[in-house]
C-alpha positions in Angstrom: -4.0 21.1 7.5 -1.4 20.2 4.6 -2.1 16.4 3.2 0.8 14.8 3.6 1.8 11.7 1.2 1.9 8.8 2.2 -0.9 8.5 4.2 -0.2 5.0 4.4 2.8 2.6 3.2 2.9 -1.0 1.9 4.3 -2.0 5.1 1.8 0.1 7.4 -0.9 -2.0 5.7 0.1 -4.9 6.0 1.1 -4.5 9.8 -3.1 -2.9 9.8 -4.0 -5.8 7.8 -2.3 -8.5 9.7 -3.9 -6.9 13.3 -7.1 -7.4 11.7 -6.0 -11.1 11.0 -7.3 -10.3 7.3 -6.0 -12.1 3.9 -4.7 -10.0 1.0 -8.0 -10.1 -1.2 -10.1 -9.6 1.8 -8.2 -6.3 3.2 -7.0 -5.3 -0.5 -10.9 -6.0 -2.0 -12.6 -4.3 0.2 -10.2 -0.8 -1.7 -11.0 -2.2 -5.1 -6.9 -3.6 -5.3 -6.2 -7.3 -6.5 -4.3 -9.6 -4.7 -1.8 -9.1 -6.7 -1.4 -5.5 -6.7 -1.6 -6.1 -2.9 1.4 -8.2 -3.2 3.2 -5.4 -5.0 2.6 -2.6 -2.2 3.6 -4.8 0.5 6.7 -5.5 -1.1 7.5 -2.1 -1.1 5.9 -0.6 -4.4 4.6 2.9 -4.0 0.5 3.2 -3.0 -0.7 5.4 -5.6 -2.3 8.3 -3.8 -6.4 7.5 -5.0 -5.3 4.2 -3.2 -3.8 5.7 -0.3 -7.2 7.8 0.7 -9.4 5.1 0.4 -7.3 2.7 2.6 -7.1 5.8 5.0 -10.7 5.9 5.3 -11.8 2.4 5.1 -8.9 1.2 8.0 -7.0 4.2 9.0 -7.8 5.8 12.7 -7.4 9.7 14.2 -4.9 11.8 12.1 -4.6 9.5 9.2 -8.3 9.4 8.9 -9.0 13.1 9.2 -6.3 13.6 6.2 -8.1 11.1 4.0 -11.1 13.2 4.6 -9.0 16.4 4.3 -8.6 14.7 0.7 -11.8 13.8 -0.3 -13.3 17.3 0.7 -15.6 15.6 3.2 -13.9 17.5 6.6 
């Protein structure tokens, strides 16, 4: 399996982040990303990839999971 980038856009999170009725710092904290930089990748600014991975594993479900894992090594 190739990883594809992105695993997960600003707006994907935020739809994810808004299901799980979740602030910014709460969802965002939990990945080690300020509200602030939160801010910025819902608004459109590009995940960087370390980011990406550990949203994908923290939140992410089925293929987008498995790819995160892919990532990490940790098939």
């Amino acid at each position: 399996m190739t990883i594809k980038f992105p695993l997960i856009t600003g707006a994907q999170a935020k739809e994810i982040r808004e299901k799980l009725r979740m602030n910014q710092t709460e969802f965002w904290g939990a990945v080690f990303i300020t509200q602030s930089g939160a801010s910025r990748y819902e608004s459109g600014r590009a995940i960087p990839k370390p980011a990406q991975i550990l949203i994908a594993m923290k939140y992410g479900k089925g293929k987008m999971k498995a790819q995160a894992a892919k990532a990490l090594g940790i098939e």
